[in-house]
Residue frames as qw, qx, qy, qz and C-alpha x, y, z in Angstrom:
[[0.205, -0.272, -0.473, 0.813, -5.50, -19.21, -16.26],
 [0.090, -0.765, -0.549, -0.325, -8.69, -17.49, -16.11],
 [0.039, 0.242, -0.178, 0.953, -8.80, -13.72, -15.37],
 [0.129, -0.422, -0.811, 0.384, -11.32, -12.69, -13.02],
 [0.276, 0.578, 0.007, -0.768, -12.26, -8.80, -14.05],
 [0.284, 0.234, -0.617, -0.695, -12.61, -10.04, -18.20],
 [0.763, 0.147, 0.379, -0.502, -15.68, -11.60, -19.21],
 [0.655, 0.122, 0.724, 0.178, -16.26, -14.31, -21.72],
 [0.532, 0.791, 0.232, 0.192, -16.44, -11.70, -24.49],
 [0.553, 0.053, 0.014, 0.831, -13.02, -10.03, -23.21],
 [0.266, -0.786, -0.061, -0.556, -15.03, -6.84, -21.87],
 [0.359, -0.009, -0.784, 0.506, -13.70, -6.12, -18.42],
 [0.564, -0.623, -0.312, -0.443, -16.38, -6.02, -15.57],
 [0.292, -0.436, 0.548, -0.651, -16.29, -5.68, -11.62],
 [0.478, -0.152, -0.861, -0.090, -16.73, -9.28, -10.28],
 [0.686, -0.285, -0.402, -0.536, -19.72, -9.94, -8.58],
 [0.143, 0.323, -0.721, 0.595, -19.20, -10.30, -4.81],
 [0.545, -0.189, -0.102, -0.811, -22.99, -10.73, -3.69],
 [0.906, -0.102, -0.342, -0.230, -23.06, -14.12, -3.22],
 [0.634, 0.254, -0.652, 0.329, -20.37, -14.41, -1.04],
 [0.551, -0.700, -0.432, 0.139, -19.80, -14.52, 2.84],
 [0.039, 0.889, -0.138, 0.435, -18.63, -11.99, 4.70],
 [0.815, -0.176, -0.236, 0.499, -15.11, -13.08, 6.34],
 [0.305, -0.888, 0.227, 0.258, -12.46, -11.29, 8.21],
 [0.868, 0.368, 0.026, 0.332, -10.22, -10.69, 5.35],
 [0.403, -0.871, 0.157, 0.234, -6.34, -9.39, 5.78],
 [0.744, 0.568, 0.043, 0.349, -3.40, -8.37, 3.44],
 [0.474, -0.724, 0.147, 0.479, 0.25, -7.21, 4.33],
 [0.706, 0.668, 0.061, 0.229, 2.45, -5.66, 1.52],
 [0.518, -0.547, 0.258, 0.605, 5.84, -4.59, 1.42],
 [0.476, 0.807, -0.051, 0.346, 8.12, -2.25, -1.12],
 [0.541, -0.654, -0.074, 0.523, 11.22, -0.30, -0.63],
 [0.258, 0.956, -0.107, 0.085, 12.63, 3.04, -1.35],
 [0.803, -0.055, -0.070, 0.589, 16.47, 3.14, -2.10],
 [0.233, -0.966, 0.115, 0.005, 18.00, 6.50, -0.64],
 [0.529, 0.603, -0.393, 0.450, 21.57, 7.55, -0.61],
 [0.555, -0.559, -0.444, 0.427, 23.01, 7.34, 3.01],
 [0.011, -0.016, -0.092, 0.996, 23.40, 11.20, 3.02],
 [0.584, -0.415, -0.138, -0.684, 19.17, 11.41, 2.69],
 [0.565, -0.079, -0.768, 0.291, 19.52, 8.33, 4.86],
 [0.357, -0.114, -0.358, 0.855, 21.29, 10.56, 7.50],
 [0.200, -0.145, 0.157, -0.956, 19.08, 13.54, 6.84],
 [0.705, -0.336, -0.403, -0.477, 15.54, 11.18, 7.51],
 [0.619, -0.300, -0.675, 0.269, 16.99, 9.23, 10.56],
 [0.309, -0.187, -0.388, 0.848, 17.77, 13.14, 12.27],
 [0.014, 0.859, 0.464, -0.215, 13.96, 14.52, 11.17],
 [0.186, -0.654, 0.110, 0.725, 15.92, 17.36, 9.21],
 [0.209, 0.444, 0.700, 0.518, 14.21, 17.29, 5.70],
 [0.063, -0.203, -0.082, -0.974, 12.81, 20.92, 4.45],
 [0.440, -0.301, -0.562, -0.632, 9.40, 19.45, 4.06],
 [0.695, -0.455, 0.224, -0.510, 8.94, 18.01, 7.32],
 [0.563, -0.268, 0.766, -0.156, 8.82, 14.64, 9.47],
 [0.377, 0.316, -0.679, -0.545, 9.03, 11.98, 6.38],
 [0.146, -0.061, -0.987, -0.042, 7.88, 9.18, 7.85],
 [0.171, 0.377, 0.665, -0.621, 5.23, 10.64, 9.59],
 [0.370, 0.485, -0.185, -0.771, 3.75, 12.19, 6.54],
 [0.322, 0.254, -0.789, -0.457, 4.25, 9.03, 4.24],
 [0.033, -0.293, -0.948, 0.124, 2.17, 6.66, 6.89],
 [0.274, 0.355, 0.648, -0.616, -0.12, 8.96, 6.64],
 [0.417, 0.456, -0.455, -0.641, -0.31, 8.91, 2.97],
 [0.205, 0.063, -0.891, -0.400, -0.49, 5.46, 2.81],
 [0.151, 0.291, 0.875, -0.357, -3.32, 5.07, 5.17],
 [0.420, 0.556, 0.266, -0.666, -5.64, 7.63, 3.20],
 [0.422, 0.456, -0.520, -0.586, -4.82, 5.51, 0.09],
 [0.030, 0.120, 0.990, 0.069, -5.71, 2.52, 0.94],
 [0.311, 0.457, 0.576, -0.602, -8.79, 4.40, 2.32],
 [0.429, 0.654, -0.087, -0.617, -8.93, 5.69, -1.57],
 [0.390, -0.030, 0.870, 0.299, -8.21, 2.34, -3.58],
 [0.407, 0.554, 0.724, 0.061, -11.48, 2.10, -5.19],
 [0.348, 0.876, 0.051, -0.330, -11.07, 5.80, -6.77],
 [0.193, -0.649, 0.618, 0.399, -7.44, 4.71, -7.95],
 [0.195, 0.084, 0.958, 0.191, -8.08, 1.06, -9.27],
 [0.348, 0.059, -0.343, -0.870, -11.22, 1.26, -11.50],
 [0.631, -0.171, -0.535, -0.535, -12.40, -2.05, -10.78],
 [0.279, -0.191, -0.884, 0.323, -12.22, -2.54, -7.04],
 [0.417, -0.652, -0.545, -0.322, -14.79, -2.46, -4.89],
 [0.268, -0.599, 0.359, -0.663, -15.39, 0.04, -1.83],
 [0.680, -0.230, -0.660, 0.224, -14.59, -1.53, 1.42],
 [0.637, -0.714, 0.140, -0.253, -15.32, -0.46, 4.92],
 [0.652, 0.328, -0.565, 0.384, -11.83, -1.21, 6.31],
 [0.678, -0.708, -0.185, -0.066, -11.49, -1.76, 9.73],
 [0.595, -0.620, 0.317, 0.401, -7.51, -1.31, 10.54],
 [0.799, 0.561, -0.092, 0.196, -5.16, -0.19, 8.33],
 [0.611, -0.686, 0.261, 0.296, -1.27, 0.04, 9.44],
 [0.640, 0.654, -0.220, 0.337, 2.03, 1.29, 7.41],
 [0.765, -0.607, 0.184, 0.110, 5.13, 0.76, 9.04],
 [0.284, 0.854, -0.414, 0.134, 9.00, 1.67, 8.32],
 [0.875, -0.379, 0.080, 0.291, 12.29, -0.14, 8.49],
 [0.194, 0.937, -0.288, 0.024, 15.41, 2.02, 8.21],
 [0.830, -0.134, 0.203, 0.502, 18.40, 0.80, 6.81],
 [0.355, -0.389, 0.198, 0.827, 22.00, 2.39, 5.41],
 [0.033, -0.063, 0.675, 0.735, 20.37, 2.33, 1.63],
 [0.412, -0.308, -0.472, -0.715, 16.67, 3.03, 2.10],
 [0.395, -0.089, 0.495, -0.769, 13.48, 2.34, 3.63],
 [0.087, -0.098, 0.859, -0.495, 11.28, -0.30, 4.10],
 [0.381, -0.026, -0.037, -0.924, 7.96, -0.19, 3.74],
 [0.065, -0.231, -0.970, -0.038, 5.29, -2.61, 5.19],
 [0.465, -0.073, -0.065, -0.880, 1.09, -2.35, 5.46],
 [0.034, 0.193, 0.977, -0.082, -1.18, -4.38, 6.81],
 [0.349, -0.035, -0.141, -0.926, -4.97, -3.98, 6.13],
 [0.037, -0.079, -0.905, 0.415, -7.74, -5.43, 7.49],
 [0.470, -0.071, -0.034, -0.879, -11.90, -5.75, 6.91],
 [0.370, 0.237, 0.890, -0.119, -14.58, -7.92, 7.31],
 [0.313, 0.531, -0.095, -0.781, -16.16, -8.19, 3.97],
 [0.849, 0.272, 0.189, -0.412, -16.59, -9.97, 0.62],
 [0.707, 0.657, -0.109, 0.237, -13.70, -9.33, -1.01],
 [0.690, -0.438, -0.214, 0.536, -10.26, -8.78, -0.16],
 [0.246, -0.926, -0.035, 0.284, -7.60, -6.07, 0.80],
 [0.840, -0.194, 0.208, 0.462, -4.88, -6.68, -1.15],
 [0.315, 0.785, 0.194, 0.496, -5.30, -3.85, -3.70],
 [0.159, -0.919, 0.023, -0.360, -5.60, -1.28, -0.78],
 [0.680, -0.532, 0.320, 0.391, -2.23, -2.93, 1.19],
 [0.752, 0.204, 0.318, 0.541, -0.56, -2.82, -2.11],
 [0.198, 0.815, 0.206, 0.504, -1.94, 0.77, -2.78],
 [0.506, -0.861, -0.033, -0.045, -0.92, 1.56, 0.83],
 [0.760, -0.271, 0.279, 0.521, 3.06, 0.46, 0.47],
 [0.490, 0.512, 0.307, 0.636, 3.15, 2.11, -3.38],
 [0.034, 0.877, 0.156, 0.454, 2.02, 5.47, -2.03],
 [0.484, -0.832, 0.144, 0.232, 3.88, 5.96, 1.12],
 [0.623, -0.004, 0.378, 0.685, 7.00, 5.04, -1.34],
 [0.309, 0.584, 0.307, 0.685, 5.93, 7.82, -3.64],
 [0.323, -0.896, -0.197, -0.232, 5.21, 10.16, -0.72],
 [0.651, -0.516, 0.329, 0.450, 9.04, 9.47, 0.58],
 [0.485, 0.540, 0.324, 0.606, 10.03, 10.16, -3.40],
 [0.063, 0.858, 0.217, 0.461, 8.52, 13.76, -3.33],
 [0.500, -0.858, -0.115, -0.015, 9.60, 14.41, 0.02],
 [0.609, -0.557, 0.415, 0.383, 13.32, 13.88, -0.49],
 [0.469, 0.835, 0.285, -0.042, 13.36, 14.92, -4.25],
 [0.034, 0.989, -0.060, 0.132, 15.12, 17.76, -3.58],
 [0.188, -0.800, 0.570, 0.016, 18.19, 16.07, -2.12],
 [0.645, -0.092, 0.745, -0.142, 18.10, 12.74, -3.80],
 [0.572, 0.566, -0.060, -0.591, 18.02, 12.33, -7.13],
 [0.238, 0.098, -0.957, -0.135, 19.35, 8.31, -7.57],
 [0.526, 0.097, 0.641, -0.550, 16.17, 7.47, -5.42],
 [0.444, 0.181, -0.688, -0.545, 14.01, 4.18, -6.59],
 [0.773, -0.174, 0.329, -0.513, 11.07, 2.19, -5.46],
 [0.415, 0.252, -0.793, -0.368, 11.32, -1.35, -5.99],
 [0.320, 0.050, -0.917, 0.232, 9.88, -4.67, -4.86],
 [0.433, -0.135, 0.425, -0.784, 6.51, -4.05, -4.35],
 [0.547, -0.002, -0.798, -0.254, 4.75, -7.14, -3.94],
 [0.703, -0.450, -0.200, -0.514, 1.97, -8.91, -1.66],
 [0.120, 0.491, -0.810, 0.298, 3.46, -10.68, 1.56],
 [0.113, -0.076, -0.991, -0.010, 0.25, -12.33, 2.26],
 [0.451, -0.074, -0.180, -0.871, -3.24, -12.48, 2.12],
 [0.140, -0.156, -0.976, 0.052, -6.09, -14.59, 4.47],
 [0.593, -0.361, -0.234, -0.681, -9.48, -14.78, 5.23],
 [0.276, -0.197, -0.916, 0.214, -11.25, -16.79, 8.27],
 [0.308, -0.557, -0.705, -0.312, -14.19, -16.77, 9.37],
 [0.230, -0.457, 0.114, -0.852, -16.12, -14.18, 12.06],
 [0.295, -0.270, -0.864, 0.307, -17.30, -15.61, 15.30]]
């Protein structure tokens, strides 16, 4: 298996995207935060100290994907054209999907992955205070395509 960031001397480097076309590329991730049904109860009724949780975490993840390339050292800035985080509420947690979307060289998958991780940590902090078995788990790409631009 060849890495893709390590050179042939084991130095890592930003691959080299220049030569490629520019496609409509698109990545969806998922994760989920486990909650106690008592924070459950207090997120489904909007009655958290801090505020509206969900509303706060999608908007965390969208301004991290927007901020991948300052997080991740070796991706590249992308002009993203759509980026979407999105919540499923169950007895024992939340959910957490992201789609992301650019037309470009390279893909999104960093900044869907980076988008799912932070809204999970942005539901952490927010429920902290009454929650203190809480765990992310199971973040992990759900799919990733490119196709061409008419």
């Amino acid at each position: 298996m060849e890495l893709t960031h390590v050179n042939s001397s084991g130095n890592a480097f930003m691959v080299d995207v220049s030569a490629k076309e520019i496609v409509k590329r698109t990545a969806a991730a998922y994760g989920k935060i486990r909650l106690q049904k008592e924070t459950m109860d207090i997120v489904k009724a909007n009655l958290m100290k801090k505020g509206d949780v969900l509303a706060v975490a999608k908007i965390a993840g969208i301004m991290a994907a927007k901020k991948t390339e300052e997080l991740i050292p070796l991706c590249h800035c992308l002009n993203l054209e759509h980026v979407d985080v999105n919540f499923i509420l169950a007895d024992d947690g939340i959910e957490i999907t992201s789609q992301v979307i650019t037309s470009g060289k390279t893909g999104v998958e960093m900044e869907a992955l980076t988008a799912v991780s932070v809204a999970a940590l942005t539901i952490y902090d927010m429920c902290k205070a009454v929650d203190k078995k809480m765990h992310i788990e199971n973040v992990y790409l759900v799919e990733k395509k490119k196709e061409e631009i008419k």
